[in-house]
C-alpha positions as CSV (number, residue, x, y, z in Angstrom):
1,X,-35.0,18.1,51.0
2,X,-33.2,17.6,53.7
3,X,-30.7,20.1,54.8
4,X,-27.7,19.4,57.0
5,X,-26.3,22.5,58.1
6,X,-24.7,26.3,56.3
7,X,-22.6,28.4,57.8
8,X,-22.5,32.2,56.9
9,X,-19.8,34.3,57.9
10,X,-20.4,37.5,60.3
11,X,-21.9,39.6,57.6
12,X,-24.8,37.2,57.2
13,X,-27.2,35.6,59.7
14,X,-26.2,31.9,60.8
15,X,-29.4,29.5,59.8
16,X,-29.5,26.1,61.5
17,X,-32.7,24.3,60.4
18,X,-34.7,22.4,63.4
19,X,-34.5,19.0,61.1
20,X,-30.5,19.0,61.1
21,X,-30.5,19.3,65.4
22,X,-32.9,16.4,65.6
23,X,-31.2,14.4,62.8
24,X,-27.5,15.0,63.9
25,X,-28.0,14.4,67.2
26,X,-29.8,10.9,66.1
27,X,-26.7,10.5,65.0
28,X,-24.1,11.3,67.6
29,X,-26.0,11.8,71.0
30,X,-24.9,13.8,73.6
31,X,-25.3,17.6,74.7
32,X,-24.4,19.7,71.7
33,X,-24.9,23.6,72.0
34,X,-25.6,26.2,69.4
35,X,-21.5,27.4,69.4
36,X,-20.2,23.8,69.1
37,X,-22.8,23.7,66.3
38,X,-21.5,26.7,64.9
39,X,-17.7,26.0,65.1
40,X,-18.3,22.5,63.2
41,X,-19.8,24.4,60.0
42,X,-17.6,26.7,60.0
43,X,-14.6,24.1,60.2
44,X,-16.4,22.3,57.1
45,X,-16.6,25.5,55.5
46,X,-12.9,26.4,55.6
47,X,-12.6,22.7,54.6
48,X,-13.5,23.7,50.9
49,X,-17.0,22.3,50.8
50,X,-19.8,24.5,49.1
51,X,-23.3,25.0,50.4
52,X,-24.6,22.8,47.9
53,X,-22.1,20.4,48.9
54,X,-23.4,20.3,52.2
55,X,-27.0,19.4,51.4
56,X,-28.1,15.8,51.0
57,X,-31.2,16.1,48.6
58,X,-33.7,13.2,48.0
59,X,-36.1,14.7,45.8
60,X,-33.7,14.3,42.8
61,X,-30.4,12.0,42.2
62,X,-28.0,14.0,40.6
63,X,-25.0,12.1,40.8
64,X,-27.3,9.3,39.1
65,X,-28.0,11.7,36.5
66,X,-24.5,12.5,35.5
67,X,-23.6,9.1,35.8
68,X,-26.6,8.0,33.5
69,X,-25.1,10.6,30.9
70,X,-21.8,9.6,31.1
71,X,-22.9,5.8,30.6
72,X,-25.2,6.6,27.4
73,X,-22.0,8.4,26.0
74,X,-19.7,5.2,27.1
75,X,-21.8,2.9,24.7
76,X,-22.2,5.5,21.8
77,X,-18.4,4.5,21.3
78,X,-18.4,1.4,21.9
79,X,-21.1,1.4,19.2
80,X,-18.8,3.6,17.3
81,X,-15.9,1.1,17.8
82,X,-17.6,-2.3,17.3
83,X,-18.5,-0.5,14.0
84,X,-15.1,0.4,12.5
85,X,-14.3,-2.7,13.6
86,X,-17.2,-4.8,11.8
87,X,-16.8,-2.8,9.1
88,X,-13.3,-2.0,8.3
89,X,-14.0,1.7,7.6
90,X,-13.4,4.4,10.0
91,X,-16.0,6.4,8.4
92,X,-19.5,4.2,8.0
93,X,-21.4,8.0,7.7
94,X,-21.3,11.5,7.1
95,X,-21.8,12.3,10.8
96,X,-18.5,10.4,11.7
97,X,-16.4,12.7,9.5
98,X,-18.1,15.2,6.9
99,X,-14.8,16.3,5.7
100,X,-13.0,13.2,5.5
101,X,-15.9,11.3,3.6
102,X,-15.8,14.3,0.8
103,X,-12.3,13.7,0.5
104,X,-12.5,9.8,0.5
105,X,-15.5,10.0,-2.0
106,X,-13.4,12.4,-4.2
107,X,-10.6,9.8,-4.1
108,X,-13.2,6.3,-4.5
109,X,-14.3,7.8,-7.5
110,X,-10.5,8.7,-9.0
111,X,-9.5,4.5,-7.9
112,X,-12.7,3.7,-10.0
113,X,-11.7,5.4,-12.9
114,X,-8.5,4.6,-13.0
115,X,-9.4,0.8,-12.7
116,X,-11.5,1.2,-16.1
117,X,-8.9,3.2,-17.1
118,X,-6.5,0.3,-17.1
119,X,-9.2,-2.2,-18.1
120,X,-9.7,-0.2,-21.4
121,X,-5.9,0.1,-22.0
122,X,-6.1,-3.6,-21.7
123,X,-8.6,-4.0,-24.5
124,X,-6.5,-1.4,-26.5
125,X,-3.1,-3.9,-25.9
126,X,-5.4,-6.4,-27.3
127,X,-6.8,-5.1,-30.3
128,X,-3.0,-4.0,-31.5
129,X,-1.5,-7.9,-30.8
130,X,-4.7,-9.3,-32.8
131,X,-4.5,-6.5,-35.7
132,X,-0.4,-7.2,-35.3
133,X,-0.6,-11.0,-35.2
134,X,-2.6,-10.6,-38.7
135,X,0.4,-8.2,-39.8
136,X,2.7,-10.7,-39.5
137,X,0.8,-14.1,-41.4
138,X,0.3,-11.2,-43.6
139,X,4.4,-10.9,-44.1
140,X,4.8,-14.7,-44.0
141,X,2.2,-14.9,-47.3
142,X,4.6,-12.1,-48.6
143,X,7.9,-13.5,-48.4
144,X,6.1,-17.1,-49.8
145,X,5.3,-15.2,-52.8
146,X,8.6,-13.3,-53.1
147,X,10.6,-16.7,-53.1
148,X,8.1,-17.8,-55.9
149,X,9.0,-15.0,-57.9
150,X,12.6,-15.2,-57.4
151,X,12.3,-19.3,-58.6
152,X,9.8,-18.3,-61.8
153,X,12.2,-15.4,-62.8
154,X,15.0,-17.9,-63.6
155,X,14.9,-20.2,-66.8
156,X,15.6,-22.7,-65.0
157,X,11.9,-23.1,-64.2
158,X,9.6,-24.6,-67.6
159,X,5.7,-22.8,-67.6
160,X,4.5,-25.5,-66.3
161,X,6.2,-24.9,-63.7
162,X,5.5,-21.5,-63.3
163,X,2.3,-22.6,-64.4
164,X,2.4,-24.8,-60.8
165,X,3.9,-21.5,-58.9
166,X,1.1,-19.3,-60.2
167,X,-1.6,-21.4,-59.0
168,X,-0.1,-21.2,-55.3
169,X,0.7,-17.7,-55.6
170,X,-2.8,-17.2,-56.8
171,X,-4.0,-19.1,-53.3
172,X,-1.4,-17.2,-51.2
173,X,-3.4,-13.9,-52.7
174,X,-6.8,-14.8,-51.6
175,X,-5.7,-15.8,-48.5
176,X,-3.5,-12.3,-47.8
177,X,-7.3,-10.4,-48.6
178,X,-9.1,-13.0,-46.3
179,X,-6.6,-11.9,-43.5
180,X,-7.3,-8.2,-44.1
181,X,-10.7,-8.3,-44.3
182,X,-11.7,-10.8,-41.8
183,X,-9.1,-9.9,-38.7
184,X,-11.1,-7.9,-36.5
185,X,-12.1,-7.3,-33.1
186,X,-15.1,-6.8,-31.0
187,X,-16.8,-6.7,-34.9
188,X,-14.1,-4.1,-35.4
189,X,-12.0,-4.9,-38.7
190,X,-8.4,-4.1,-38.2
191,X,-6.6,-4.3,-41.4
192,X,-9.8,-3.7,-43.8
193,X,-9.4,0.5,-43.9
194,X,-13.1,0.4,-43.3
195,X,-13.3,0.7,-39.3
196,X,-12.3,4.7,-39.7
197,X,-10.3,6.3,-36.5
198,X,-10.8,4.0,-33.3
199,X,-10.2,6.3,-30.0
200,X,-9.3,4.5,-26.7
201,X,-9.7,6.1,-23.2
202,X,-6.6,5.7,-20.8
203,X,-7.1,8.2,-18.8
204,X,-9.4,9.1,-15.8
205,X,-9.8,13.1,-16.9
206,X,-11.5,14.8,-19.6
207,X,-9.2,16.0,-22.5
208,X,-7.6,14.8,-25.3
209,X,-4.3,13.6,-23.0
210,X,-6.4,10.7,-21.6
211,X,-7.4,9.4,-25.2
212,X,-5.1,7.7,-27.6
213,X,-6.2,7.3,-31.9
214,X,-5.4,5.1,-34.7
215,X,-6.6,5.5,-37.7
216,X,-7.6,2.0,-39.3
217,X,-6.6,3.5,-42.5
218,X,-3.0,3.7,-42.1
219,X,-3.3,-0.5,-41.2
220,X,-5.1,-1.5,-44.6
221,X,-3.7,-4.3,-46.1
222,X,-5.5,-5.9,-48.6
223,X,-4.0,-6.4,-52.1
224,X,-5.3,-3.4,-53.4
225,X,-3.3,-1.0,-50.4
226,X,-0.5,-3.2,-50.9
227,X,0.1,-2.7,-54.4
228,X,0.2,-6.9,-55.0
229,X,-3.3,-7.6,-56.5
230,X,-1.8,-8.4,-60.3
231,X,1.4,-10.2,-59.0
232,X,1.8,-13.6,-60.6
233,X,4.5,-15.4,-61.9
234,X,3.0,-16.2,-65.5
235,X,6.3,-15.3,-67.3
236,X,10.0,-14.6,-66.3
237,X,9.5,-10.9,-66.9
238,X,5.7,-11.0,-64.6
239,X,8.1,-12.8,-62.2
240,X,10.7,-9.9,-62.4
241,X,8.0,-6.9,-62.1
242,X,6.5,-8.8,-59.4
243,X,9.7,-8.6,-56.7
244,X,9.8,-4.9,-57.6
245,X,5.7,-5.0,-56.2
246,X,6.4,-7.8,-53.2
247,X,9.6,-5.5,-52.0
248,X,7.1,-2.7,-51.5
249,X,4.4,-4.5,-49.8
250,X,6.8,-5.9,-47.2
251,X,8.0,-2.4,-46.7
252,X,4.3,-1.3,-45.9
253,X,3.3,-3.9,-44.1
254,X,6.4,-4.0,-42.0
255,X,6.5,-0.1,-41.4
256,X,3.1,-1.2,-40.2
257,X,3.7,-3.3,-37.6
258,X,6.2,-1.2,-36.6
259,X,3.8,1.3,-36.1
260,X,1.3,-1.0,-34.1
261,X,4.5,-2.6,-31.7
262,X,5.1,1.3,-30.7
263,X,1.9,2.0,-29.6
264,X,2.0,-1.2,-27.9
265,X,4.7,-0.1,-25.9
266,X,3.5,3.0,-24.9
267,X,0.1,1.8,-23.9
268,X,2.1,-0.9,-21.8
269,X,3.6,1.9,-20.3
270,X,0.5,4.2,-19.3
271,X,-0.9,0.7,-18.2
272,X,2.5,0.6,-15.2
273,X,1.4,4.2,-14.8
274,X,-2.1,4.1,-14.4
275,X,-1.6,1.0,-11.9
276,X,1.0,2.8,-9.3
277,X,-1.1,5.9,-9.6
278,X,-4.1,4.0,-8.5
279,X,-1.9,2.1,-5.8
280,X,-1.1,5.3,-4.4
281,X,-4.7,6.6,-4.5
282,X,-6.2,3.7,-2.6
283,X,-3.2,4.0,-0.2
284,X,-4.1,7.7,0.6
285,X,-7.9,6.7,1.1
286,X,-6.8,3.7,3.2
287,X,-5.6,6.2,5.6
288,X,-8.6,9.1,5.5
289,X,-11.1,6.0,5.7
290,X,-9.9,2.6,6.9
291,X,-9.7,1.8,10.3
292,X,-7.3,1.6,12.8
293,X,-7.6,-1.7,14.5
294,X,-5.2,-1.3,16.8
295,X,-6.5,1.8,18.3
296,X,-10.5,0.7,17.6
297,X,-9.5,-2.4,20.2
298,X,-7.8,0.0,22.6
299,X,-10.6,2.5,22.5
300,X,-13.0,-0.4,23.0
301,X,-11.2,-1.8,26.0
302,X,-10.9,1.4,27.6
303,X,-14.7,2.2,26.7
304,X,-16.2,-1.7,28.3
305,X,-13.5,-0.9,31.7
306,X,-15.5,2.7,31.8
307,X,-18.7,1.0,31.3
308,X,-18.5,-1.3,34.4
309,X,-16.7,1.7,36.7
310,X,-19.9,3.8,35.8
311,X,-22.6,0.7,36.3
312,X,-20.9,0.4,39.7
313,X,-20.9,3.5,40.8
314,X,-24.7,4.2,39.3
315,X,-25.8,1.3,41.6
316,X,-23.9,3.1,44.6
317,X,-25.6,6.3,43.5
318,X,-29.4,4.3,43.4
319,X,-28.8,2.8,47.3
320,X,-28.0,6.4,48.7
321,X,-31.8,7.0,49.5
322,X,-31.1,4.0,51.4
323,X,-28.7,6.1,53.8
324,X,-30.9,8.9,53.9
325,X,-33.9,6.6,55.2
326,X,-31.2,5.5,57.7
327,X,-30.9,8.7,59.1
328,X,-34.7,9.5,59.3
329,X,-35.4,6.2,61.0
């Protein structure tokens, strides 16, 4: 080490070391005495300087130290930044914000579920429009067979002809029990009374308010549920007893349908629910986890400007043994 000078005041002894003489007056020649020497610390002194201050040391570079340190924190953010950036997420890890990934987690999962949620609401929507849409061919085979029974119930009409209009109305039967016992869905019959209670789960949470029922029983409609298995239109009086039986079945199966385009409606409705309550969940977790771009490029332009500053100065730092050689030589 190599120690230029340090002044004490009156209480402490004044120390001049025999390398500074030789090296300063190197420097500046001339005639210096011990009081000139003595009035120039103490000016630097009273300057503000420090004793450290004062000492050029070449047995280890601080100011390349710091500068080192300050450079290897420089390029953790720029790593940092070029991350968010590549990524699109503000937080790629724990360690970039433990409180803010729990929170985002918490919220990914909700967004998920609500998704499926909506997805399963979907399927619901469906299976009522194909177990409605079976409903209605269903009322169309009714009123057929009403309007045969109104035409066999008048004498106007021979047997043979009702003979004629029993034969279809026989058809239109078989085909009202195909409909009921084939319409199904996902191998789930609608309209058979055999698929028992079908729950559906439009909801993210676990209770009974996120699940909606219907019972497969209350949508039977074969000829047996309708009442309309021994309709025929034989005689004028079958024809007569048979309106009584056709009135009810259209009844049923329009209270039915009825039924079925209400919970339509409501599930259509959870289904606008469930969607702005998961737009509103992935715009809350947009702004815990999602990056600012903006800012990330500002942050990265101030971080690369830092980076050269401090690469600059570290080579300054490197040359200053340079100096001190300089002054030896």
């Amino acid at each position: 080490m190599i120690s230029i000078f340090r002044y004490q005041n009156k209480r402490h002894r004044q120390f001049f070391p025999f390398s500074f003489s030789l090296i300063f007056k190197k420097i500046f020649p001339g005639r210096w005495s011990k009081s000139q020497f003595i009035k120039l610390s103490y000016s630097a002194k009273v300057s503000g300087f420090k004793d450290e201050e004062l000492a050029w040391k070449i047995g280890t570079n601080i100011p390349s130290l710091m500068l080192q340190r300050n450079l290897g924190n420089i390029r953790f953010n720029v790593s940092k930044e070029l991350k968010g950036l590549a990524s699109g997420s503000r937080i790629n890890m724990a360690a970039d914000d433990a409180t803010g990934l729990a929170i985002s987690e918490t919220m990914r999962a909700k967004i998920r579920s609500k998704g499926m949620a909506m997805r399963n609401t979907n399927d619901a929507i469906s299976l009522i429009q194909v177990a409605e849409g079976g409903l209605g061919e269903i009322s169309s085979l009714l009123i057929r067979l009403r309007e045969l029974a109104i035409q066999s119930s008048s004498d106007t009409a021979w047997d043979s002809d009702r003979n004629f209009a029993n034969t279809e109305c026989h058809q239109l039967k078989s085909e009202i029990q195909k409909i009921a016992l084939s319409t199904e869905f996902n191998g789930m019959r609608c309209l058979s009374g055999t698929s028992g209670s079908l729950d559906f789960q439009i909801g993210s949470k676990h209770h009974n308010l996120a699940r909606m029922s219907i019972d497969t029983k209350e949508l039977e409609s074969t000829l047996s549920a309708l009442k309309i298995d021994k309709v025929n239109t034989l005689s004028k009086q079958d024809s007569r007893q048979s309106l009584e039986r056709l009135d009810f079945a259209l009844t049923a199966i329009s209270m039915k349908r009825a039924h079925l385009g209400g919970i339509q409606n409501r599930l259509e409705k959870t289904m606008n629910n469930l969607n702005i309550q998961k737009e509103n969940l992935a715009h809350a977790n947009s702004r815990i986890k999602d990056t600012d771009v903006a800012q990330s490029v500002a942050n990265l332009n101030k971080a690369n400007l830092a980076t050269r500053i401090t690469a600059n100065l570290l080579v300054s730092t490197n040359n200053k043994d340079r100096l001190a050689l300089d002054l030896i030589l």
